[in-house]
PDBQT receptor file of N, H, CA, C and O in Angstrom, charges set to zero:
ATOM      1  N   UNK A   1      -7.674  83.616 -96.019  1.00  0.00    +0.000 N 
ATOM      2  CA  UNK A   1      -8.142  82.953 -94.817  1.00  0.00    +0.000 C 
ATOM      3  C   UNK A   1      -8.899  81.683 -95.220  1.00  0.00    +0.000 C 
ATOM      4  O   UNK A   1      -9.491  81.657 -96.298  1.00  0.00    +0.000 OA
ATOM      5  N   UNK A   2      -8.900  80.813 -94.539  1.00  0.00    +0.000 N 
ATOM      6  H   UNK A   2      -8.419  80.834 -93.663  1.00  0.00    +0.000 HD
ATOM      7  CA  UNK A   2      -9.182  79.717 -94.711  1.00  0.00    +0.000 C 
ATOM      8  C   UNK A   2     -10.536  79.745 -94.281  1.00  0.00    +0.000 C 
ATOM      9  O   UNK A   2     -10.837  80.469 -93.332  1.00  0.00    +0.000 OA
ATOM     10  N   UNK A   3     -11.729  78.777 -95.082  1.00  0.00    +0.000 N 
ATOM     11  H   UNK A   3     -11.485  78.189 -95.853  1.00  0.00    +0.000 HD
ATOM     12  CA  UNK A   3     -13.136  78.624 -94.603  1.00  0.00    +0.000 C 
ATOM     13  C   UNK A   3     -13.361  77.204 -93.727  1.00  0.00    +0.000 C 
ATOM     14  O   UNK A   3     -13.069  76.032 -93.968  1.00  0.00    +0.000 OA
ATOM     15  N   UNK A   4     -13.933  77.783 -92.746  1.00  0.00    +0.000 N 
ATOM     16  H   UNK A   4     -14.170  78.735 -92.550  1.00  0.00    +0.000 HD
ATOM     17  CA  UNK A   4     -13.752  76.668 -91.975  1.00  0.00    +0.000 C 
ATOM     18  C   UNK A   4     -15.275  75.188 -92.213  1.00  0.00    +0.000 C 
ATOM     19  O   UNK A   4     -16.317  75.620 -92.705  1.00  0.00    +0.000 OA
ATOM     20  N   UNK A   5     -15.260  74.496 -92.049  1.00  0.00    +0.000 N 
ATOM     21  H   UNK A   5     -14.413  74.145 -91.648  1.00  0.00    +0.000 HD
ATOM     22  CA  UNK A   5     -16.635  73.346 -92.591  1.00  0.00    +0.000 C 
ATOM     23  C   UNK A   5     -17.649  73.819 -92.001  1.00  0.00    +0.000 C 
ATOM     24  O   UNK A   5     -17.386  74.634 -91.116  1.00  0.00    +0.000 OA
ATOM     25  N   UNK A   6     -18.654  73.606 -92.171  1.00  0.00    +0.000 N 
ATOM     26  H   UNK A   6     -18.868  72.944 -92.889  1.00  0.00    +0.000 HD
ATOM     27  CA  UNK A   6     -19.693  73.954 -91.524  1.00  0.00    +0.000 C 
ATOM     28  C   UNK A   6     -20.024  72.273 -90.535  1.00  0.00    +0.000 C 
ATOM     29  O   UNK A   6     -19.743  71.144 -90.938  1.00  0.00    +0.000 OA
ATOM     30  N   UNK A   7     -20.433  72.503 -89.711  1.00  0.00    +0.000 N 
ATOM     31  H   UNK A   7     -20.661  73.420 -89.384  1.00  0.00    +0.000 HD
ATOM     32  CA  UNK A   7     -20.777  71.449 -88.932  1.00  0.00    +0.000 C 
ATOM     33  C   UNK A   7     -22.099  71.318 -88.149  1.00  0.00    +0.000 C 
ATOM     34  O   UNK A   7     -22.659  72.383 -87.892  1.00  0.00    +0.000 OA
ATOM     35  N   UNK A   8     -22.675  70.198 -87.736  1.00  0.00    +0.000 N 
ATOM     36  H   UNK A   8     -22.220  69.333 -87.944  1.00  0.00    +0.000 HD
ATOM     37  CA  UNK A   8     -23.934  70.358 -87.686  1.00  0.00    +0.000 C 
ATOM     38  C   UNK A   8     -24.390  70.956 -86.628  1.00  0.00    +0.000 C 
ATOM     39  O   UNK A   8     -25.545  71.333 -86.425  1.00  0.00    +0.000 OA
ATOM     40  N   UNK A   9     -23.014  71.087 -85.606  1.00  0.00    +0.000 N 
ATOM     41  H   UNK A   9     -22.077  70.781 -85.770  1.00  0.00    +0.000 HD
ATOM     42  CA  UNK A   9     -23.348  72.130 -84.774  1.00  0.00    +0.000 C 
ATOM     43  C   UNK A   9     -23.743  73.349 -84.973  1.00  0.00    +0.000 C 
ATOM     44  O   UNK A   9     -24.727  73.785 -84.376  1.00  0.00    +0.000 OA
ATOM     45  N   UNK A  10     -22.864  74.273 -86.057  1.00  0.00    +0.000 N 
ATOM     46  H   UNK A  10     -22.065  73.919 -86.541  1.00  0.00    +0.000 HD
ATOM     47  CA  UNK A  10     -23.410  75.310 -86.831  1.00  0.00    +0.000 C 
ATOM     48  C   UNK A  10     -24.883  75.561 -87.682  1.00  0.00    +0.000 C 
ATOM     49  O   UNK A  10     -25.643  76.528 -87.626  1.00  0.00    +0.000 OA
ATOM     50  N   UNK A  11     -24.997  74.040 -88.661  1.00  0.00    +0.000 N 
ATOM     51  H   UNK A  11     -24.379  73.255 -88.707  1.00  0.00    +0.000 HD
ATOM     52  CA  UNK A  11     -26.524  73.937 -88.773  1.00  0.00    +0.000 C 
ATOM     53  C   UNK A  11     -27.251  74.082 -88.236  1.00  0.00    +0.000 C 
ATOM     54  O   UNK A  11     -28.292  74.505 -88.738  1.00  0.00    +0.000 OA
ATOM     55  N   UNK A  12     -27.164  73.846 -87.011  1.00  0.00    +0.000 N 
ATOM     56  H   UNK A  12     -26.319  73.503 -86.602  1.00  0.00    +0.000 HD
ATOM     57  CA  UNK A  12     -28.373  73.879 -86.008  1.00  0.00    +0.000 C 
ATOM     58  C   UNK A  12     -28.703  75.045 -85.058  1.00  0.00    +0.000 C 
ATOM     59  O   UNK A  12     -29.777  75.307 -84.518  1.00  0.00    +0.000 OA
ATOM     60  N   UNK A  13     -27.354  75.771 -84.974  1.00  0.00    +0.000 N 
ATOM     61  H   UNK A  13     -26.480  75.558 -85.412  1.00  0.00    +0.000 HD
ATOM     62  CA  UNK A  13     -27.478  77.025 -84.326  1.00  0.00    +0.000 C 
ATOM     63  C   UNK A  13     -27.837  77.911 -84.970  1.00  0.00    +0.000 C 
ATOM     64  O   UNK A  13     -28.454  78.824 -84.422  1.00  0.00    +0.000 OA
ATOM     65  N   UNK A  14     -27.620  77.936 -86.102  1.00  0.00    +0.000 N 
ATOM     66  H   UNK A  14     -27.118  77.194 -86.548  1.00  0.00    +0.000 HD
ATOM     67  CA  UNK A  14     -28.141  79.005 -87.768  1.00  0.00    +0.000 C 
ATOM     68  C   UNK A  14     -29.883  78.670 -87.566  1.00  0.00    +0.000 C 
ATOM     69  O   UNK A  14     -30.724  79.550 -87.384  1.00  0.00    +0.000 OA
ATOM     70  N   UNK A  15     -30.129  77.400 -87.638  1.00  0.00    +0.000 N 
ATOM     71  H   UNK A  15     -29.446  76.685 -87.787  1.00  0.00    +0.000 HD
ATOM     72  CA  UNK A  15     -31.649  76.591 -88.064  1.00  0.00    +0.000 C 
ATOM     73  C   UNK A  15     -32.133  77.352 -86.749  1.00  0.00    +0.000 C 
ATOM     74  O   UNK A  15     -32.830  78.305 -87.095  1.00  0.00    +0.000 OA
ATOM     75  N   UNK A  16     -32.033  77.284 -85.606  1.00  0.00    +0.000 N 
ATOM     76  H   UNK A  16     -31.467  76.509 -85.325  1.00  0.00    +0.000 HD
ATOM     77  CA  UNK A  16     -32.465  78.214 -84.286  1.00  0.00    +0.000 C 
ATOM     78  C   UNK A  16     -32.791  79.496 -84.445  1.00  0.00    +0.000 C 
ATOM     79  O   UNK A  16     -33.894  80.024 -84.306  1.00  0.00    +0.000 OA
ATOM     80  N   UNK A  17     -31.277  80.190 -84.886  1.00  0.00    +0.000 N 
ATOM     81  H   UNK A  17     -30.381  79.760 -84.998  1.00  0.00    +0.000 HD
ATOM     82  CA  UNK A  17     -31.391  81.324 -84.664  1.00  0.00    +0.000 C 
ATOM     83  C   UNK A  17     -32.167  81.990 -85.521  1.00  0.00    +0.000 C 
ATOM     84  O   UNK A  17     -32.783  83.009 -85.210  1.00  0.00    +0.000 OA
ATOM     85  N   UNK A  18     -32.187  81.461 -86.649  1.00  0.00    +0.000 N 
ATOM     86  H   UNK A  18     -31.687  80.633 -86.903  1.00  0.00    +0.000 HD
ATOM     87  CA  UNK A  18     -33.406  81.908 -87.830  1.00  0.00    +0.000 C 
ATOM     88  C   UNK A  18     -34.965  81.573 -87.352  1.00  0.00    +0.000 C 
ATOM     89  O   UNK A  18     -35.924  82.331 -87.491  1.00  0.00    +0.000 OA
ATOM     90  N   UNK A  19     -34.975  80.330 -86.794  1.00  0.00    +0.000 N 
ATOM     91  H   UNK A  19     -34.195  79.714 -86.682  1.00  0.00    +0.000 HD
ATOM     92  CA  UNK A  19     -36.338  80.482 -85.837  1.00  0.00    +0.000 C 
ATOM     93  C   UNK A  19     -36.891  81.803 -85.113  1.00  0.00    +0.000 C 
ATOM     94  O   UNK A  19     -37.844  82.560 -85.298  1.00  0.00    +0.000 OA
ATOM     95  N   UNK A  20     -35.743  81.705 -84.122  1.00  0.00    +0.000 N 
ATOM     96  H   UNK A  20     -34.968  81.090 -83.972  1.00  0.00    +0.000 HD
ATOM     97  CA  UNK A  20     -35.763  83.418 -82.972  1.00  0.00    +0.000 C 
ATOM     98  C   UNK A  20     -36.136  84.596 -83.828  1.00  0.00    +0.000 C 
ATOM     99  O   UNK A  20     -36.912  85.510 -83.549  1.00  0.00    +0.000 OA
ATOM    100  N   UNK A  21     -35.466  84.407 -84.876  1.00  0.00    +0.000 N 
ATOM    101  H   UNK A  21     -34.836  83.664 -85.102  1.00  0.00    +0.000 HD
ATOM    102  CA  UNK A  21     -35.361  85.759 -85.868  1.00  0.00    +0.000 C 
ATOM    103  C   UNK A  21     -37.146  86.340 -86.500  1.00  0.00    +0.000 C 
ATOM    104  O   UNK A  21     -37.766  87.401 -86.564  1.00  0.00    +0.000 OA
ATOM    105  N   UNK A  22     -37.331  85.147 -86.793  1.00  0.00    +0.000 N 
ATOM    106  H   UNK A  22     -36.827  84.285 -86.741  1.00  0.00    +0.000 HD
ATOM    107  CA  UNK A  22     -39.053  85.264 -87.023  1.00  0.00    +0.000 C 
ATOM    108  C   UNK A  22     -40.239  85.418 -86.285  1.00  0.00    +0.000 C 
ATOM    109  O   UNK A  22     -41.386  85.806 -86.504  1.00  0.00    +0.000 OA
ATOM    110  N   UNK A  23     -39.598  84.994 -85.353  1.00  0.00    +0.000 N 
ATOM    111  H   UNK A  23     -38.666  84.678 -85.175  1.00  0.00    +0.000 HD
ATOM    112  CA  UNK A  23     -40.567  85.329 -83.676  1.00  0.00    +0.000 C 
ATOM    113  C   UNK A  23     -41.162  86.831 -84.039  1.00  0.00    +0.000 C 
ATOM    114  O   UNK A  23     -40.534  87.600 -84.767  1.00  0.00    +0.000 OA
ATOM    115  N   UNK A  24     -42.267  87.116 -83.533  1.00  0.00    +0.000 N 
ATOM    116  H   UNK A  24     -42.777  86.491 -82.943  1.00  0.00    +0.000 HD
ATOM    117  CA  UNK A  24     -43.114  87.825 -83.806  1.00  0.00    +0.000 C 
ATOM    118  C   UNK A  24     -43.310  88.851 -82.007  1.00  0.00    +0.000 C 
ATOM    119  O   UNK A  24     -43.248  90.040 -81.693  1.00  0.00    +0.000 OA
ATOM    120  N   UNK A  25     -43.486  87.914 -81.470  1.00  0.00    +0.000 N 
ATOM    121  H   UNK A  25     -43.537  86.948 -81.724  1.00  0.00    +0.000 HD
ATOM    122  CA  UNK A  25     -44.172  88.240 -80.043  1.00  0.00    +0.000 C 
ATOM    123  C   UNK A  25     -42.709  88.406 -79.678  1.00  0.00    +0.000 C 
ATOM    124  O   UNK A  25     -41.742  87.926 -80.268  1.00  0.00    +0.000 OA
ATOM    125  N   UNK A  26     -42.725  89.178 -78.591  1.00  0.00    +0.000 N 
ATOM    126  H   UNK A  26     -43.512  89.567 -78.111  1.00  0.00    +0.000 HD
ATOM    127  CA  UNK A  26     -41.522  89.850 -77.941  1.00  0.00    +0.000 C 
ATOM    128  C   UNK A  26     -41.506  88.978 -76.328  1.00  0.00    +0.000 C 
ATOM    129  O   UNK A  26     -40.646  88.281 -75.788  1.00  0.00    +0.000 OA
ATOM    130  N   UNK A  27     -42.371  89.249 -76.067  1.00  0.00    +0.000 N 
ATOM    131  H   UNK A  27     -43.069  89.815 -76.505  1.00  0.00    +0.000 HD
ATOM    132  CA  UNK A  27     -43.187  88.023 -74.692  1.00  0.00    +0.000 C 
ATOM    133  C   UNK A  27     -42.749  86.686 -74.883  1.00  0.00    +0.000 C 
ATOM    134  O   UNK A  27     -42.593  86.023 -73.857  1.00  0.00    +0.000 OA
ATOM    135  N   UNK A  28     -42.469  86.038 -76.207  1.00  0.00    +0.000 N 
ATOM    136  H   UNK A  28     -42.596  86.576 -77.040  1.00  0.00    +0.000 HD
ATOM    137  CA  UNK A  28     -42.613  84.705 -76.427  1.00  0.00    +0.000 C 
ATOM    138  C   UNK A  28     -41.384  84.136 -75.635  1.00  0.00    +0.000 C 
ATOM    139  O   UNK A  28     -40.168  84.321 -75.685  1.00  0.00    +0.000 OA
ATOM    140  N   UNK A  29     -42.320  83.282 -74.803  1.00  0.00    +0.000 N 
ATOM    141  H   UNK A  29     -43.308  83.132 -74.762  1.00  0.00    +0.000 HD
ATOM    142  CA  UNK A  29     -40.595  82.240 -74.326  1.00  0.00    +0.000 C 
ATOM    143  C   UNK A  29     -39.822  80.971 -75.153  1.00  0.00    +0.000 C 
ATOM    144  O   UNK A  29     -40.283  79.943 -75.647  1.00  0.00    +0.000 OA
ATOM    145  N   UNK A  30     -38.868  81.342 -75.104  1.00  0.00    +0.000 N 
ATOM    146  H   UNK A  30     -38.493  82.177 -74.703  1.00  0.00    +0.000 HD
ATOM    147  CA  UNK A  30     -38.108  79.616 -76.144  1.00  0.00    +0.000 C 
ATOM    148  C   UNK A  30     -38.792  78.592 -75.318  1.00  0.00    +0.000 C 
ATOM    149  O   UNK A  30     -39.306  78.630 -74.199  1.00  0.00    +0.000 OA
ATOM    150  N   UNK A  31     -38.634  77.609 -76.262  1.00  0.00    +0.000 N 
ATOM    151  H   UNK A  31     -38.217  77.578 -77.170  1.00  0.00    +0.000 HD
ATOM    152  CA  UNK A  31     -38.913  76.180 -75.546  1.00  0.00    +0.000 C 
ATOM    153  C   UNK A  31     -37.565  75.870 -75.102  1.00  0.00    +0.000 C 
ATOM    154  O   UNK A  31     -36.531  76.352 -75.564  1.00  0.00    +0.000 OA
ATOM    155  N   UNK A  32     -37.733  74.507 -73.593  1.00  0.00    +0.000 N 
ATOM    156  H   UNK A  32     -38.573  74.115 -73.217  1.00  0.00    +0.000 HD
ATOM    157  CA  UNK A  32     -36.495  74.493 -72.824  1.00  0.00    +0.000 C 
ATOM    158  C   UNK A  32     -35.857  74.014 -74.202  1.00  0.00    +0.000 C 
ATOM    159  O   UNK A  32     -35.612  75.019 -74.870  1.00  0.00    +0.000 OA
ATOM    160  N   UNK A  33     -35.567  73.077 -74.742  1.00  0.00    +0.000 N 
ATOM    161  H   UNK A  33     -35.766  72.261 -74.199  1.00  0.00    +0.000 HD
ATOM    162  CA  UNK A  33     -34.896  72.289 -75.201  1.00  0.00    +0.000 C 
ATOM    163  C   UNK A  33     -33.642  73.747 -76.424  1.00  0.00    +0.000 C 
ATOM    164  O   UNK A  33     -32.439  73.737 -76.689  1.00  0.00    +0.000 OA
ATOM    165  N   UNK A  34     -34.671  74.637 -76.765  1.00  0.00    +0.000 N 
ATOM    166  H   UNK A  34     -35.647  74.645 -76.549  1.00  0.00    +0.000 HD
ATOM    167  CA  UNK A  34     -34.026  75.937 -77.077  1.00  0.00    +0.000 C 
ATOM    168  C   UNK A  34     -32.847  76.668 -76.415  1.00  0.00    +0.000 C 
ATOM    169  O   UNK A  34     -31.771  77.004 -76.908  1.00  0.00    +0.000 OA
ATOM    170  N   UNK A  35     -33.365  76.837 -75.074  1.00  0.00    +0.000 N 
ATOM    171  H   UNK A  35     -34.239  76.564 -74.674  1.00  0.00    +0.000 HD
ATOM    172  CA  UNK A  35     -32.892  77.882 -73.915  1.00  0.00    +0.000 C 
ATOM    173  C   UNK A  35     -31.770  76.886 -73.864  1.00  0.00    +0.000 C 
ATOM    174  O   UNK A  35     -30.645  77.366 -73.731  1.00  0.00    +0.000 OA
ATOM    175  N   UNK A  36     -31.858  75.866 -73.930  1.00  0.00    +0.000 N 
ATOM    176  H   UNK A  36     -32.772  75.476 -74.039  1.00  0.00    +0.000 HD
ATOM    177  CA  UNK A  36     -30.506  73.958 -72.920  1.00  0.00    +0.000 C 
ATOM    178  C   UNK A  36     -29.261  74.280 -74.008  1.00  0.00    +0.000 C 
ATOM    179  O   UNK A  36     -28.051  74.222 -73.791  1.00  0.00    +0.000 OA
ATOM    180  N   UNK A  37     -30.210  74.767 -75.686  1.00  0.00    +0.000 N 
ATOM    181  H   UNK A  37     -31.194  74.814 -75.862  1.00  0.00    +0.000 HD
ATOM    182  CA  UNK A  37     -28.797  74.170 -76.582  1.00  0.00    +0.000 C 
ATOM    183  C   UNK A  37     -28.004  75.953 -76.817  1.00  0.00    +0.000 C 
ATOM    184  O   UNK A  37     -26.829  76.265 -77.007  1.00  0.00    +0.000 OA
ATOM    185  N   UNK A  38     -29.208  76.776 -76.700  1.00  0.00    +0.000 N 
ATOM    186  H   UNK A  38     -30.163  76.523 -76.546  1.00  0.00    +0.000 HD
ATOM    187  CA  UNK A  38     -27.944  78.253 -76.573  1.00  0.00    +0.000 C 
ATOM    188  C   UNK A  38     -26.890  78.438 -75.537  1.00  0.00    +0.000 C 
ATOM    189  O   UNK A  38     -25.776  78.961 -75.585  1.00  0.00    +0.000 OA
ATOM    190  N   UNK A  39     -27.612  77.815 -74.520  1.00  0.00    +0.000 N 
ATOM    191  H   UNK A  39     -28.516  77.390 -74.481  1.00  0.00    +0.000 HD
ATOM    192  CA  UNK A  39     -26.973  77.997 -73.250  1.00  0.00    +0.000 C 
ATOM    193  C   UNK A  39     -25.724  77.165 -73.060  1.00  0.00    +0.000 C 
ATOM    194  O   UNK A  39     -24.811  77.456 -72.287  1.00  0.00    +0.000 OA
ATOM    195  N   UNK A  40     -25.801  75.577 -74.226  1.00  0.00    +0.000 N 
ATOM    196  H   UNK A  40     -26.542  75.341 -74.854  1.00  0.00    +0.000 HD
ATOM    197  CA  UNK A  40     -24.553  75.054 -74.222  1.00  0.00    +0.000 C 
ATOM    198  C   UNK A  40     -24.001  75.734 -75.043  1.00  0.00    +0.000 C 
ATOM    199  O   UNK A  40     -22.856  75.850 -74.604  1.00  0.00    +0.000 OA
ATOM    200  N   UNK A  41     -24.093  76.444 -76.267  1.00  0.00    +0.000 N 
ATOM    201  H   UNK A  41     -25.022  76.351 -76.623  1.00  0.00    +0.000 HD
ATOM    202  CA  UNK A  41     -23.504  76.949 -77.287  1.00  0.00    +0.000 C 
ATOM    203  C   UNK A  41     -22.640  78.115 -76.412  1.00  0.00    +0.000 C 
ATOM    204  O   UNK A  41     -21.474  77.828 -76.140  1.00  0.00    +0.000 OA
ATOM    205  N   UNK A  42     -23.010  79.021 -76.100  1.00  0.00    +0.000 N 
ATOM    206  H   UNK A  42     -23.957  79.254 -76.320  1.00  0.00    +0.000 HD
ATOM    207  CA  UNK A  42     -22.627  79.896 -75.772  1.00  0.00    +0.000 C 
ATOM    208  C   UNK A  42     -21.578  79.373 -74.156  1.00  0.00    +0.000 C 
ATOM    209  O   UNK A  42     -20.700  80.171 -73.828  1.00  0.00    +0.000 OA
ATOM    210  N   UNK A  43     -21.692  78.541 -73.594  1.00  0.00    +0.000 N 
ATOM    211  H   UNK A  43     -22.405  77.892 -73.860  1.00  0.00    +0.000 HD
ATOM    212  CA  UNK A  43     -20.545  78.378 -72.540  1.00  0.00    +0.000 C 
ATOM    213  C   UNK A  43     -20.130  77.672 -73.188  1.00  0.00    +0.000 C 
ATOM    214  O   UNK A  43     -19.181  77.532 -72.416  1.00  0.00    +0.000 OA
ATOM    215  N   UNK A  44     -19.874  76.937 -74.045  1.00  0.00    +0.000 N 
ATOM    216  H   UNK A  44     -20.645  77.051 -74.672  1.00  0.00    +0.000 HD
ATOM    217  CA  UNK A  44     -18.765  76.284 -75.102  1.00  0.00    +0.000 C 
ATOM    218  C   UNK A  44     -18.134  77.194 -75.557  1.00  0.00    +0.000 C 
ATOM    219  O   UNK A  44     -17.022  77.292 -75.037  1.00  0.00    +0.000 OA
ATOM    220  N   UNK A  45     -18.357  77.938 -76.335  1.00  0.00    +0.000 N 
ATOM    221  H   UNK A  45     -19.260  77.858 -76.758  1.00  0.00    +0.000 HD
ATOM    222  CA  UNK A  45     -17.808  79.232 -77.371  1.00  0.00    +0.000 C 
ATOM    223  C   UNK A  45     -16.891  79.807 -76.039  1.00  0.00    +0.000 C 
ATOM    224  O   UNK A  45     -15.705  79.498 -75.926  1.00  0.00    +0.000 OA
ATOM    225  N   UNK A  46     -17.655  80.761 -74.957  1.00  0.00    +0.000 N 
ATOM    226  H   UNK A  46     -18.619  81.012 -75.049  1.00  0.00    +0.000 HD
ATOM    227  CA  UNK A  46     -16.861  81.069 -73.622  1.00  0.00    +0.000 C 
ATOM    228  C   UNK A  46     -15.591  80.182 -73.272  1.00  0.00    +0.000 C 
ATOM    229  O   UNK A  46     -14.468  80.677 -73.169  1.00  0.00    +0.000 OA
ATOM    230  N   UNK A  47     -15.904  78.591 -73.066  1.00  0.00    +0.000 N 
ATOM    231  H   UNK A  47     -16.816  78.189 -73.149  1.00  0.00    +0.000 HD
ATOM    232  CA  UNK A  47     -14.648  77.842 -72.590  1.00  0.00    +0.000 C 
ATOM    233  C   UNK A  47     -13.590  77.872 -73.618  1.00  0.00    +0.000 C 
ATOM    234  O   UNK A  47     -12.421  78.052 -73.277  1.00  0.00    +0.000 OA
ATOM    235  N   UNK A  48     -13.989  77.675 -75.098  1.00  0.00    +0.000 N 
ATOM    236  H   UNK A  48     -14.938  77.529 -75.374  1.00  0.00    +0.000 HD
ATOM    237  CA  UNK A  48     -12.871  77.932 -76.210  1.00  0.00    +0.000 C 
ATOM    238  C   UNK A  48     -12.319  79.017 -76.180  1.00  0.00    +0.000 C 
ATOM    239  O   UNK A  48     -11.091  79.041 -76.103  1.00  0.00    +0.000 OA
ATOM    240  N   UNK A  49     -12.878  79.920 -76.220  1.00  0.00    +0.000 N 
ATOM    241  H   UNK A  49     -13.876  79.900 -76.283  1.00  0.00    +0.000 HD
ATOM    242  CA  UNK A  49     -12.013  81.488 -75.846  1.00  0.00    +0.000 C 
ATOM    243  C   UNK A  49     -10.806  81.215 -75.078  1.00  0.00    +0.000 C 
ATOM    244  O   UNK A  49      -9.617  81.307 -75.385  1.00  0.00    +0.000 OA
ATOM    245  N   UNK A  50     -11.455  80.818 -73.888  1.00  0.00    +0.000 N 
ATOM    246  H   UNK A  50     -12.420  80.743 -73.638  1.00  0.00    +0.000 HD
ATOM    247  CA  UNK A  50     -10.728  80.661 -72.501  1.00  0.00    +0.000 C 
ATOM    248  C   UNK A  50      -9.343  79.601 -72.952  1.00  0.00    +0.000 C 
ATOM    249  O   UNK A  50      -8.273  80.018 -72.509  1.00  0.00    +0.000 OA
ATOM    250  N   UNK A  51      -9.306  79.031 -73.312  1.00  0.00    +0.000 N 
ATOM    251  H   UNK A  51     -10.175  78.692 -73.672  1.00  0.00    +0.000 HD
ATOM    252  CA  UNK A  51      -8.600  77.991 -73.867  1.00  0.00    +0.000 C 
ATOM    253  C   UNK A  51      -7.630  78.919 -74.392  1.00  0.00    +0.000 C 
ATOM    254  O   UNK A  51      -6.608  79.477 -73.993  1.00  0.00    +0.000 OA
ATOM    255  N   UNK A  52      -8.326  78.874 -75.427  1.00  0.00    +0.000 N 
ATOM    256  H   UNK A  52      -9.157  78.420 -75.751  1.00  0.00    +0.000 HD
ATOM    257  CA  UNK A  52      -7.329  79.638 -76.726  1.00  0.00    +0.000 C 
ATOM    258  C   UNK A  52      -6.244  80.645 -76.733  1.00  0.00    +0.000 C 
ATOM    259  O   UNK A  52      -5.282  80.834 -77.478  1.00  0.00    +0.000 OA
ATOM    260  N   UNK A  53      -6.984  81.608 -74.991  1.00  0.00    +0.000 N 
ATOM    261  H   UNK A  53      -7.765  81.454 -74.385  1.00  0.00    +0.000 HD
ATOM    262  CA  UNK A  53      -6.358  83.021 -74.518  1.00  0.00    +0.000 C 
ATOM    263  C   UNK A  53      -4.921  82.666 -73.796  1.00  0.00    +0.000 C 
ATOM    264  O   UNK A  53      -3.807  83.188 -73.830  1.00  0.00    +0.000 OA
ATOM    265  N   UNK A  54      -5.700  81.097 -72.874  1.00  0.00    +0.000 N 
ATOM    266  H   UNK A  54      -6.605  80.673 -72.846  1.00  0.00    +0.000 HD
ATOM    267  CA  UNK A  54      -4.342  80.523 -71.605  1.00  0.00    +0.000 C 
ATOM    268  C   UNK A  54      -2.690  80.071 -72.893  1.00  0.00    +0.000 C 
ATOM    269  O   UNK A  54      -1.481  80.103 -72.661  1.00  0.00    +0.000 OA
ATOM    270  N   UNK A  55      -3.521  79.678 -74.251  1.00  0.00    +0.000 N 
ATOM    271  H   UNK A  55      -4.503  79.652 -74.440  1.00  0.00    +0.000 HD
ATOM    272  CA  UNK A  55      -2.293  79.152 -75.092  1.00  0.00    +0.000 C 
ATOM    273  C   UNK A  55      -1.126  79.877 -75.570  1.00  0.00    +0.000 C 
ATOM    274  O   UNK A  55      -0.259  79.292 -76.220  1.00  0.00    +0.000 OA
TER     275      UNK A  55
């Protein structure tokens, strides 16, 4: 299987999610700018699916 590049989109969702990961407080809220880029990540990832399934 082929490895795919890493891109800085991936950098940055790794660099996040390792943030979240260390979070301590269970209470703690993300900052918006947090909540804006999962929330694009994840309906991106959703629309590619979607894509990929109609092909």
């Amino acid at each position: 299987m082929r490895r795919l590049r890493t891109t800085a989109l991936d950098r940055e969702l790794a660099r996040r999610l390792a943030i979240l990961a260390r979070g301590e407080e269970v209470d703690r809220d993300l900052p918006k700018a947090d909540t804006i880029a999962l929330a694009a990540i994840t309906i991106g990832s959703f629309a590619i699916v979607l894509i990929a399934q109609a092909l």
